[in-house]
N, C-alpha and C positions, 0 to 999 in steps of 0.2 A: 189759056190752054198750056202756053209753057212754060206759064209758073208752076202751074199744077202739074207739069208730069216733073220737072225739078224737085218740089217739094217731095213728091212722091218717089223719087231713085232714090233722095235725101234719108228719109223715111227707112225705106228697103234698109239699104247699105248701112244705116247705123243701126238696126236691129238686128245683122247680121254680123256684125262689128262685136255688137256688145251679147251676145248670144255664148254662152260657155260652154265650152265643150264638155259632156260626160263621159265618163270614163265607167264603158260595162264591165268593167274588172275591180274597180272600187269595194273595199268591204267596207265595215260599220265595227268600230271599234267595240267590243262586247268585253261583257262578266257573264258569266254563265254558272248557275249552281248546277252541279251534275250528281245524280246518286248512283251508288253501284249497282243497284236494285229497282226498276220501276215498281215490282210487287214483294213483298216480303209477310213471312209472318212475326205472329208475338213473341219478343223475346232475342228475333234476332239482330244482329251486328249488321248496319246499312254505313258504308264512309259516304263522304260528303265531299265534291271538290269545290271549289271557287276558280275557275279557269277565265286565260285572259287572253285574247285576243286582237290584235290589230289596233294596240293604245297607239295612240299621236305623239307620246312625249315618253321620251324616259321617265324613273322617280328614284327615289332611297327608301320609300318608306307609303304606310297606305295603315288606314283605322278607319276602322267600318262595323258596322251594326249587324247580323243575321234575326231574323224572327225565327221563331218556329213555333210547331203546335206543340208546347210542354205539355200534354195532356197523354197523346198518343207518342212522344220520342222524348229519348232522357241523352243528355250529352254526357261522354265520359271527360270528366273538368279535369281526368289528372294525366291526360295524353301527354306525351313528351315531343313527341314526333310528328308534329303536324303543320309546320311550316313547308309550305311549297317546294317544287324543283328549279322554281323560279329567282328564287334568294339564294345567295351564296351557302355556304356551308355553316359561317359565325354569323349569320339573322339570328337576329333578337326576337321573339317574340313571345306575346302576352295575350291570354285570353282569359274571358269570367264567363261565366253562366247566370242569369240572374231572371225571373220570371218571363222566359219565351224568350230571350233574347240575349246572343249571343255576343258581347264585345270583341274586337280584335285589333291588333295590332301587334305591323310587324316591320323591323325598319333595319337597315344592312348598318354593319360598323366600319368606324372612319375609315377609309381605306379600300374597303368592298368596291367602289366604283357604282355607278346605278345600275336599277335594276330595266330590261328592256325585253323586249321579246316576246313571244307568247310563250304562255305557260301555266302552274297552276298556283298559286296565293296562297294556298292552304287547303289540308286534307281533315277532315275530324270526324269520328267514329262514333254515331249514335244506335241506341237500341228501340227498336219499336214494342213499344207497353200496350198500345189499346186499339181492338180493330177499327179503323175508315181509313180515313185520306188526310195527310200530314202536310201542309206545304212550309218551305223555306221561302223566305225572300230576303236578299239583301237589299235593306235600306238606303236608297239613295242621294238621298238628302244628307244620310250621316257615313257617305263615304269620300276620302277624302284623300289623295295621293300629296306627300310632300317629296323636293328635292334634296339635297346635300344640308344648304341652308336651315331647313326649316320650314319654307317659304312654297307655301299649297303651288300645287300646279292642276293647271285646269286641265280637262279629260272632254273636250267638247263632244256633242253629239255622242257620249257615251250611252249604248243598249243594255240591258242588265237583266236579263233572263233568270227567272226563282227556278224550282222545281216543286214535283210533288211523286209525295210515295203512297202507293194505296199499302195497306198493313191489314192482312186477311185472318 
């Protein structure tokens, strides 16, 4: 009997011990596509954000994939101005368009210091061509944050929220 209730405080107090505290204020690192528009019609100018919240890690730099439905939205490929609030003022960046999907990157120059905080990644202005439902996703497999280096930096338990525009 007093081994048994021994073993059993034992029991208790180490799963008490080893028990983690949560933390109800905790967010969840995200990308979120955001449109200016949940409904629009044909023809018109919807922007597109990439917004960032609650990363883990500083970066320099970040290429990444968008889908979209090239059927129903056309991307205007000759924007100038579509690097985020979240890059210095001298960010680099380069994007294509190529059947539904959208290449990007965008990386600060020597000096800039990293990029941190929340904010937006990039803005881009598409036109809705054909009435339904359009959705964006950013690909998450081919998103990819680097440091000063060069040298990828992980984004753990990163959430990546697409969108969708109905086009009436």
């Amino acid at each position: 009997m007093k081994y048994s209730i021994s073993v059993l405080f034992v029991l208790v107090l180490s799963s008490i011990i080893s028990c983690e505290e949560t933390d109800p204020e905790a967010t969840i690192p995200t990308i979120t596509l955001v449109s200016s528009q949940a409904t629009t019609s044909i023809g018109s100018t919807i922007s597109i954000t990439a917004n960032i919240a609650e990363l883990p890690a500083d970066f320099f730099a970040v290429s990444m994939r968008i889908s979209f439905d090239s059927n129903r939205l056309t991307i205007n490929d000759s924007q100038t101005n579509w690097i985020g609030n979240l890059w210095s003022s001298s960010a680099i960046g380069l994007f294509e368009v190529e059947s539904g999907i959208v290449y990007l990157s965008i990386t600060q120059i020597a000096g800039s210091g990293n990029v941190s905080g929340d904010g937006t990644i990039m803005e881009l202005d598409l036109t809705a061509e054909q009435v339904g439902v359009a959705s964006l996703t950013l690909i998450q497999s081919d998103l990819v944050f680097y440091d000063v280096n060069g040298a990828e930096v992980t984004m753990s338990e990163l959430e990546i929220d697409g969108v969708s525009i109905t086009i009436e």
